[in-house]
NUMIPA-43902 format. One record per residue: x negated, y, z of N, C-alpha, C in turn; residue number from 1. Coordinates in Angstrom, 1 decimal. Each point is the difference from the previous one (the first is absolute). Layout:
// residues N
<figu><n_x>X</n_x><n_y>Y</n_y><n_z>Z</n_z><ca_x>X</ca_x><ca_y>Y</ca_y><ca_z>Z</ca_z><c_x>X</c_x><c_y>Y</c_y><c_z>Z</c_z><n>NUM</n></figu>
...
END
This chain:
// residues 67
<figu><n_x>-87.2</n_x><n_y>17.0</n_y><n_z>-166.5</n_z><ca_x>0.4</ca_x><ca_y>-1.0</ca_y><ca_z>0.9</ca_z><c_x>-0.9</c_x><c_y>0.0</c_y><c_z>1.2</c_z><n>1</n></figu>
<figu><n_x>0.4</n_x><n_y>-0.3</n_y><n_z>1.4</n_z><ca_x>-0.6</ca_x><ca_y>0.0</ca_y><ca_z>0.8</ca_z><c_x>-1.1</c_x><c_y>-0.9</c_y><c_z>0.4</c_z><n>2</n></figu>
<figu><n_x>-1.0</n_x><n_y>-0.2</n_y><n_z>0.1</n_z><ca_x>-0.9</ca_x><ca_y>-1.8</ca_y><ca_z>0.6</ca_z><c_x>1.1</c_x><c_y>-0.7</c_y><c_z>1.2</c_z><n>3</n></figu>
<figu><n_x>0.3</n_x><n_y>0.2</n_y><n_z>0.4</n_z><ca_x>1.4</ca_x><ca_y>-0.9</ca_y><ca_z>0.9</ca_z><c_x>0.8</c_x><c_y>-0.9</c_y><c_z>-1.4</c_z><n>4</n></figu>
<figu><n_x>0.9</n_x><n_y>0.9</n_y><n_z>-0.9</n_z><ca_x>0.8</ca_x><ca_y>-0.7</ca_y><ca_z>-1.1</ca_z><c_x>-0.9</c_x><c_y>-0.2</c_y><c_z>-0.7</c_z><n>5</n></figu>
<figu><n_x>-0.6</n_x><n_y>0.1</n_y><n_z>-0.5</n_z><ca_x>-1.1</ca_x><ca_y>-1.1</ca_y><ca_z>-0.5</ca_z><c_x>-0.3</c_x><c_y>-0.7</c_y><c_z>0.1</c_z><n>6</n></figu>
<figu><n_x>-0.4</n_x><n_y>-0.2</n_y><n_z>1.3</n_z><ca_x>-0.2</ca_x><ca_y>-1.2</ca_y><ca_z>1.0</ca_z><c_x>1.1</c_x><c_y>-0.9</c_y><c_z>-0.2</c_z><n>7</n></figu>
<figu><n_x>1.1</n_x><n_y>0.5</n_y><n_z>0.3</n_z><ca_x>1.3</ca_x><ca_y>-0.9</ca_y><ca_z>0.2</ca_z><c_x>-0.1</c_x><c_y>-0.3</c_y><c_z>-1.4</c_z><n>8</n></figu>
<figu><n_x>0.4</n_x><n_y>0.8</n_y><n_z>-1.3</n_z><ca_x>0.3</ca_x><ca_y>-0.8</ca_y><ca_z>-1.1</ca_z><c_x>-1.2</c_x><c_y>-1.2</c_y><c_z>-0.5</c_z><n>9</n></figu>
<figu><n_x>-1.0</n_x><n_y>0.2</n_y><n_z>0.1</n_z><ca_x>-1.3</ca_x><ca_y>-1.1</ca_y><ca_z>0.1</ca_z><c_x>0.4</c_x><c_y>-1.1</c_y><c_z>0.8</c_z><n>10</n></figu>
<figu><n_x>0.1</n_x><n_y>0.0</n_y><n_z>1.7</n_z><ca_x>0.8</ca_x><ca_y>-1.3</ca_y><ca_z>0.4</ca_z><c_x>0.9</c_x><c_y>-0.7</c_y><c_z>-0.4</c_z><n>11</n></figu>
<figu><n_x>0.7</n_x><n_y>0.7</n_y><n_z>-0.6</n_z><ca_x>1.5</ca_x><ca_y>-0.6</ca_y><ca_z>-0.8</ca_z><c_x>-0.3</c_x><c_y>-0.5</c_y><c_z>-1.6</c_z><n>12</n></figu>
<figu><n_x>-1.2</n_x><n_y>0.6</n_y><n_z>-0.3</n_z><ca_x>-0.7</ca_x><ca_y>-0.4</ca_y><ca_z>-1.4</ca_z><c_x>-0.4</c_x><c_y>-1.7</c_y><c_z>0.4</c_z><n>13</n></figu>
<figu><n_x>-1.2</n_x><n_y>0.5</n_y><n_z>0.9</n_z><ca_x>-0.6</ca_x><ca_y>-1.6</ca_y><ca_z>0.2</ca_z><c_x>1.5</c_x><c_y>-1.1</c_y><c_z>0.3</c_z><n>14</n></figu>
<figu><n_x>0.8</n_x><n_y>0.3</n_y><n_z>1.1</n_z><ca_x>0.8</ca_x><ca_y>-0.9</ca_y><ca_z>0.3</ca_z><c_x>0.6</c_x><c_y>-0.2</c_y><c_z>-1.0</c_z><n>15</n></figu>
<figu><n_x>0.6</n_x><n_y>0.8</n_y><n_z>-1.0</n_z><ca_x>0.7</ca_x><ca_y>-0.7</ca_y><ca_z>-1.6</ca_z><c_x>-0.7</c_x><c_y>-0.5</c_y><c_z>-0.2</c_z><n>16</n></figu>
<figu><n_x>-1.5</n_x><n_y>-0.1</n_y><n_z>-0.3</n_z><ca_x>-1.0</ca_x><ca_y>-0.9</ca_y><ca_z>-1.1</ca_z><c_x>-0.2</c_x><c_y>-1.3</c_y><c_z>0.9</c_z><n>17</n></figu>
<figu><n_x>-0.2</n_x><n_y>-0.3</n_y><n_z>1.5</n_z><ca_x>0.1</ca_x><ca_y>-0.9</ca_y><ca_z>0.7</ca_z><c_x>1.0</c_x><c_y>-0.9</c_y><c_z>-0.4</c_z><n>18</n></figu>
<figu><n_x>1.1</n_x><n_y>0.7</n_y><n_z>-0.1</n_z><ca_x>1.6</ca_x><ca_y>-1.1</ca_y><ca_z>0.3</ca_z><c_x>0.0</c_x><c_y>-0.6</c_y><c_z>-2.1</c_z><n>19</n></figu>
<figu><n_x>-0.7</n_x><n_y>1.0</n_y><n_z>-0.7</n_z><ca_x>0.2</ca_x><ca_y>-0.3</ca_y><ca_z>-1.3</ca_z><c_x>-1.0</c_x><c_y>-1.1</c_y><c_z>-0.2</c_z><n>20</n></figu>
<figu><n_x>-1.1</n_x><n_y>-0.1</n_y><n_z>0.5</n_z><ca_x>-1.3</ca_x><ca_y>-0.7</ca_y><ca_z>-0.2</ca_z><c_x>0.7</c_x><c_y>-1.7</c_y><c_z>0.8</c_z><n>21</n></figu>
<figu><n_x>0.8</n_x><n_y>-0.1</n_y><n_z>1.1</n_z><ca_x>0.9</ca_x><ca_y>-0.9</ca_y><ca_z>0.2</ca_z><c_x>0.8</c_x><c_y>-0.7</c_y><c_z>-0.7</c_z><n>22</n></figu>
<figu><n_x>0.8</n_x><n_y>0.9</n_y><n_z>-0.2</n_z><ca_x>0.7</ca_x><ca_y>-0.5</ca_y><ca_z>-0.9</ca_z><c_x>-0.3</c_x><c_y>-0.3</c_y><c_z>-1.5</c_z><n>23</n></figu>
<figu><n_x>-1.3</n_x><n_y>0.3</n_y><n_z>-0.4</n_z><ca_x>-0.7</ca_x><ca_y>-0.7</ca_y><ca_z>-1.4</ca_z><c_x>0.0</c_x><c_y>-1.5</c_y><c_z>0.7</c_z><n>24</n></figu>
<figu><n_x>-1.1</n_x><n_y>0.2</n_y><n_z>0.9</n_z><ca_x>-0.2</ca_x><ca_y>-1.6</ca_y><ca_z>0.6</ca_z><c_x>1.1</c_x><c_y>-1.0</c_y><c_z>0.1</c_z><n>25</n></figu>
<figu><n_x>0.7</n_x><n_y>0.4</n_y><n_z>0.3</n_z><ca_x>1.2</ca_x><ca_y>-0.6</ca_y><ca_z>0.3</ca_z><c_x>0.8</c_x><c_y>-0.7</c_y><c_z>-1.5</c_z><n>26</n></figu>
<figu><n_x>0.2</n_x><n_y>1.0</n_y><n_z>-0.6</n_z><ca_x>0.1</ca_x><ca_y>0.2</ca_y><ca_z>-1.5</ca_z><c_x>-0.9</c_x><c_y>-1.4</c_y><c_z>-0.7</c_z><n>27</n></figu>
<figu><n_x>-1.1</n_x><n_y>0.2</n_y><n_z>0.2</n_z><ca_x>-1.0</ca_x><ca_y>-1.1</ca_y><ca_z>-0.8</ca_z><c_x>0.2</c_x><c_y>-1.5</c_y><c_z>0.8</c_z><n>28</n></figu>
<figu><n_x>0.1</n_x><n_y>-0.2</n_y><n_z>1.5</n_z><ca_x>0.6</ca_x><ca_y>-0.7</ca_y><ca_z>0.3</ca_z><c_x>1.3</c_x><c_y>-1.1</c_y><c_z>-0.4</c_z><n>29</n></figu>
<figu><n_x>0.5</n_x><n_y>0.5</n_y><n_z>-0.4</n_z><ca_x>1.4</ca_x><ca_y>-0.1</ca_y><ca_z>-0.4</ca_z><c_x>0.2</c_x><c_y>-0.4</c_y><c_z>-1.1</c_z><n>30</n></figu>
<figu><n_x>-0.7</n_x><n_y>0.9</n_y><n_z>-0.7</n_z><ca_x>-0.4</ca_x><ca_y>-0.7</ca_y><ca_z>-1.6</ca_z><c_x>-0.8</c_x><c_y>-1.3</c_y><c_z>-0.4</c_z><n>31</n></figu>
<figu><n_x>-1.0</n_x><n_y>0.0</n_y><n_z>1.1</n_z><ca_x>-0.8</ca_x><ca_y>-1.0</ca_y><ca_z>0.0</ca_z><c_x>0.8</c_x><c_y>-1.4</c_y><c_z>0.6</c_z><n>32</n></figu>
<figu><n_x>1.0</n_x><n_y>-0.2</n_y><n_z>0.5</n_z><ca_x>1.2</ca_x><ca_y>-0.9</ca_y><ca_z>0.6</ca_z><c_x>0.7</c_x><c_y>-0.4</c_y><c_z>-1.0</c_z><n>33</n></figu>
<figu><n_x>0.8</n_x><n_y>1.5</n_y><n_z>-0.5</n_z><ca_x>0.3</ca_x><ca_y>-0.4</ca_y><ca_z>-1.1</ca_z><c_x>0.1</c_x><c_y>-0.8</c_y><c_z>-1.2</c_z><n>34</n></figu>
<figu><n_x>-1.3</n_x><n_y>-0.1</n_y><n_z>0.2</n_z><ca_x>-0.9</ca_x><ca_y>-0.3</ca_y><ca_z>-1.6</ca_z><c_x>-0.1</c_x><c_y>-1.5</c_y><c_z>0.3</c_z><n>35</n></figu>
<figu><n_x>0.0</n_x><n_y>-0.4</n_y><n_z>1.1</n_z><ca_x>-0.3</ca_x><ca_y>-1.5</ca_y><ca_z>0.8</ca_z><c_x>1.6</c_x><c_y>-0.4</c_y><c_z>-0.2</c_z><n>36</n></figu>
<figu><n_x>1.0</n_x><n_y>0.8</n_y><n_z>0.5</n_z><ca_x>1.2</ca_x><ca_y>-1.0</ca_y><ca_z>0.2</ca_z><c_x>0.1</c_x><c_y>0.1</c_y><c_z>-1.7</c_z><n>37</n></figu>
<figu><n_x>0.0</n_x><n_y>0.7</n_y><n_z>-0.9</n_z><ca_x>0.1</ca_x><ca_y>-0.1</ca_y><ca_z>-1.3</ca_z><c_x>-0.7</c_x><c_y>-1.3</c_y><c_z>-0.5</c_z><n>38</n></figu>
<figu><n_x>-1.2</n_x><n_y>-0.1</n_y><n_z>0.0</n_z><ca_x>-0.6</ca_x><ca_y>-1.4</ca_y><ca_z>0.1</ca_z><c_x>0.6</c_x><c_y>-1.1</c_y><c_z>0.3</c_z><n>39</n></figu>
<figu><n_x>0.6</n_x><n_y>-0.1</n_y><n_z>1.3</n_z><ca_x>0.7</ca_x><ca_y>-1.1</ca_y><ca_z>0.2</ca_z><c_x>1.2</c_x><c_y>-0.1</c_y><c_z>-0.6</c_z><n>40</n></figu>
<figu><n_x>0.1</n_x><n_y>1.0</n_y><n_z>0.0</n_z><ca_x>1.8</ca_x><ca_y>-0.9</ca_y><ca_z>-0.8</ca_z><c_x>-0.1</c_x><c_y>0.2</c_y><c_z>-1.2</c_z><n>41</n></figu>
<figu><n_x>-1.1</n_x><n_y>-0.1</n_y><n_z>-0.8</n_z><ca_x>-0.3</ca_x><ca_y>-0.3</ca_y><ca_z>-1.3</ca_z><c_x>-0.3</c_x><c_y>-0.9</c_y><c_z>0.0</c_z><n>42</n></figu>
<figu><n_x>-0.5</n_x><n_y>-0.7</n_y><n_z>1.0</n_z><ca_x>-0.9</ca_x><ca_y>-1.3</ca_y><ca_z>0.1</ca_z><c_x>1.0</c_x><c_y>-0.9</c_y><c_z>0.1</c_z><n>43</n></figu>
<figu><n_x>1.1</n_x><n_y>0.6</n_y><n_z>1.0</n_z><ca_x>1.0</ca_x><ca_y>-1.4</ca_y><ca_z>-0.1</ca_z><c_x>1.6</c_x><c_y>0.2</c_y><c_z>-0.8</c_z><n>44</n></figu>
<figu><n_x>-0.1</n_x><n_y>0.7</n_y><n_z>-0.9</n_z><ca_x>0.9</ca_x><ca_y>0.2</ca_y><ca_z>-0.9</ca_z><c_x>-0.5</c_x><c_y>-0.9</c_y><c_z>-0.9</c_z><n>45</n></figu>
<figu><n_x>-1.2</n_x><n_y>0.0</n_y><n_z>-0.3</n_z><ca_x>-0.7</ca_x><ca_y>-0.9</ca_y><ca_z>-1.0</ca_z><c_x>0.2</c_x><c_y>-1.6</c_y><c_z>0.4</c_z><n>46</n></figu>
<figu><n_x>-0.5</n_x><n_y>0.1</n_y><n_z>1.4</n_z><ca_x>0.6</ca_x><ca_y>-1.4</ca_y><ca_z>0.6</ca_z><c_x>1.3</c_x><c_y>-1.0</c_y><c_z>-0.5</c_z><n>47</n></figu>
<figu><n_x>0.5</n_x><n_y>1.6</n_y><n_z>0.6</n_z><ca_x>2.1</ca_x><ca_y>-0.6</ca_y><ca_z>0.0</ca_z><c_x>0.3</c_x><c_y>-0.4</c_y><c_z>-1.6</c_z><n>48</n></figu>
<figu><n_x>-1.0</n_x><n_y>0.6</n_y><n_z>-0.8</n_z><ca_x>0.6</ca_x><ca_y>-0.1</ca_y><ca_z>-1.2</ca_z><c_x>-0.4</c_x><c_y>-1.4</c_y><c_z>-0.9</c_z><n>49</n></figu>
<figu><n_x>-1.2</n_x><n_y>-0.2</n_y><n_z>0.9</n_z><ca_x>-0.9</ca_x><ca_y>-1.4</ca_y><ca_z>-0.4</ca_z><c_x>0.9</c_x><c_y>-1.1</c_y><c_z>0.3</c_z><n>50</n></figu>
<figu><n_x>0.3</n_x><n_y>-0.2</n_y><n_z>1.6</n_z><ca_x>1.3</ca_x><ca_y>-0.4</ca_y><ca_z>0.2</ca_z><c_x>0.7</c_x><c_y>-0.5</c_y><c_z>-0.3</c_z><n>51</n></figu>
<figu><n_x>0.9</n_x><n_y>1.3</n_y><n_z>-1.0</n_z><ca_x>1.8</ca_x><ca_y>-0.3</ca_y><ca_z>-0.4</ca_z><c_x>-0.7</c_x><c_y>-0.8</c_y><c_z>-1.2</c_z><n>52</n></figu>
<figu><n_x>-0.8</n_x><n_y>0.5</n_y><n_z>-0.7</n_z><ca_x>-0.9</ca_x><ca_y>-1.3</ca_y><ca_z>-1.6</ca_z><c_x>-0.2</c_x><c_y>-1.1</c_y><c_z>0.8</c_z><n>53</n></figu>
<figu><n_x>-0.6</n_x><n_y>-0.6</n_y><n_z>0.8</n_z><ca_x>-0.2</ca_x><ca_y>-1.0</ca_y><ca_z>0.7</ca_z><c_x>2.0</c_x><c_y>-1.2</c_y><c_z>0.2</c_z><n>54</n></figu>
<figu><n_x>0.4</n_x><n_y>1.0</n_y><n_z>0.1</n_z><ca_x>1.4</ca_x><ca_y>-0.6</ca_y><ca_z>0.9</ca_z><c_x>1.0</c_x><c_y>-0.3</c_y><c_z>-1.1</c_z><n>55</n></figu>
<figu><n_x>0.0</n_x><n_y>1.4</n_y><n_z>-1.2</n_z><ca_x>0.8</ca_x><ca_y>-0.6</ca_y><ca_z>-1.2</ca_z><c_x>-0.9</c_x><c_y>-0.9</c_y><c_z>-0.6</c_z><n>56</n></figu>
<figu><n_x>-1.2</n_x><n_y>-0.3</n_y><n_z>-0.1</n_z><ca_x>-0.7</ca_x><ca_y>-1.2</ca_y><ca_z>-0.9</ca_z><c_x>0.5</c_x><c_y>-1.7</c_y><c_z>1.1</c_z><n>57</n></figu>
<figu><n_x>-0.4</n_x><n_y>0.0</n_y><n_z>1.0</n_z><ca_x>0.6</ca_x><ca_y>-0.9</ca_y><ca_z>0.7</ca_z><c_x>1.6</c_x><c_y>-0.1</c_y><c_z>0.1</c_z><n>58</n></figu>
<figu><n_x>0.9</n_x><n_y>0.6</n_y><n_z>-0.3</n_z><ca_x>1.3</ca_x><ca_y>0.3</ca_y><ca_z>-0.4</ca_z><c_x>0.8</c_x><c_y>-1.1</c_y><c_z>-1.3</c_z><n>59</n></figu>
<figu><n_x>-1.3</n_x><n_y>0.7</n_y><n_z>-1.0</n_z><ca_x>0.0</ca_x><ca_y>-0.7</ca_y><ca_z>-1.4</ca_z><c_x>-0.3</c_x><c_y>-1.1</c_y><c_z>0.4</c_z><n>60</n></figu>
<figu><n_x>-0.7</n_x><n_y>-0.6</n_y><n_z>0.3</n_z><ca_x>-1.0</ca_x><ca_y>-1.2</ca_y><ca_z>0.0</ca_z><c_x>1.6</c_x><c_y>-0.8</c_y><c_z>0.8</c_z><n>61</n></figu>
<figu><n_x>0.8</n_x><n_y>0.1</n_y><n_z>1.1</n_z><ca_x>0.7</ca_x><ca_y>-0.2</ca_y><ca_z>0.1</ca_z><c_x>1.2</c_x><c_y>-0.3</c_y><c_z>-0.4</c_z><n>62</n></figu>
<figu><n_x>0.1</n_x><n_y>0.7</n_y><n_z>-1.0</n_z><ca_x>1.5</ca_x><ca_y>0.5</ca_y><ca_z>-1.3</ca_z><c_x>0.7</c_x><c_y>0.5</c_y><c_z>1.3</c_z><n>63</n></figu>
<figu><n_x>-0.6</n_x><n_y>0.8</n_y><n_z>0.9</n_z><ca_x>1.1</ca_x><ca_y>1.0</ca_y><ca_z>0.9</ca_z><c_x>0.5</c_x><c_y>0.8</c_y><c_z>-0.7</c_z><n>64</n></figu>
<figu><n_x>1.6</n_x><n_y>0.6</n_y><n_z>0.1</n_z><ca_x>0.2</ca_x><ca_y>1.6</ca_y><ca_z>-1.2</ca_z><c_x>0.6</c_x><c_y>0.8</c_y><c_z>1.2</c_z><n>65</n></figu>
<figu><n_x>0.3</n_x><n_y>0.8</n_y><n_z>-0.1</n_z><ca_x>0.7</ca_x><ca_y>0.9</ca_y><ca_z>0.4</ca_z><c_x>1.6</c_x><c_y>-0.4</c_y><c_z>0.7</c_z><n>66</n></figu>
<figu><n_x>0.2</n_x><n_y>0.0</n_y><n_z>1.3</n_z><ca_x>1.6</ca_x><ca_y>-0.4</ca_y><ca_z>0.0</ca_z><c_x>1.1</c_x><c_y>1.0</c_y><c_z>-0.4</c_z><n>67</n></figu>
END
């Protein structure tokens, strides 16, 4: 192989590892958001669910039933 194509396939080396090393970051990013919106809507599923026990006990206490 010539030092010219060498050249060129080494530019084209680094630029893949550039755009790949990106796109990790990006990657971890994302995950890391992820993991946060996961948190919340665990946080308020638990809520919603405290809630509905909250609303049928005040229901009972009522003698509300079902129409």
């Amino acid at each position: 192989m010539s030092p010219a194509t060498e050249n060129l396939v080494l530019e084209h080396l680094r630029a893949i590892r550039t755009t790949q090393e990106k796109h990790s970051e990006d990657l971890r990013e994302i995950k890391t958001r992820l993991g946060f919106l996961e948190q919340q809507y665990a946080n308020l599923s638990h809520r919603l669910d405290r809630m509905d026990e909250r609303v049928s006990r005040i229901e009972k206490r009522l003698d509300l039933g079902e129409a």
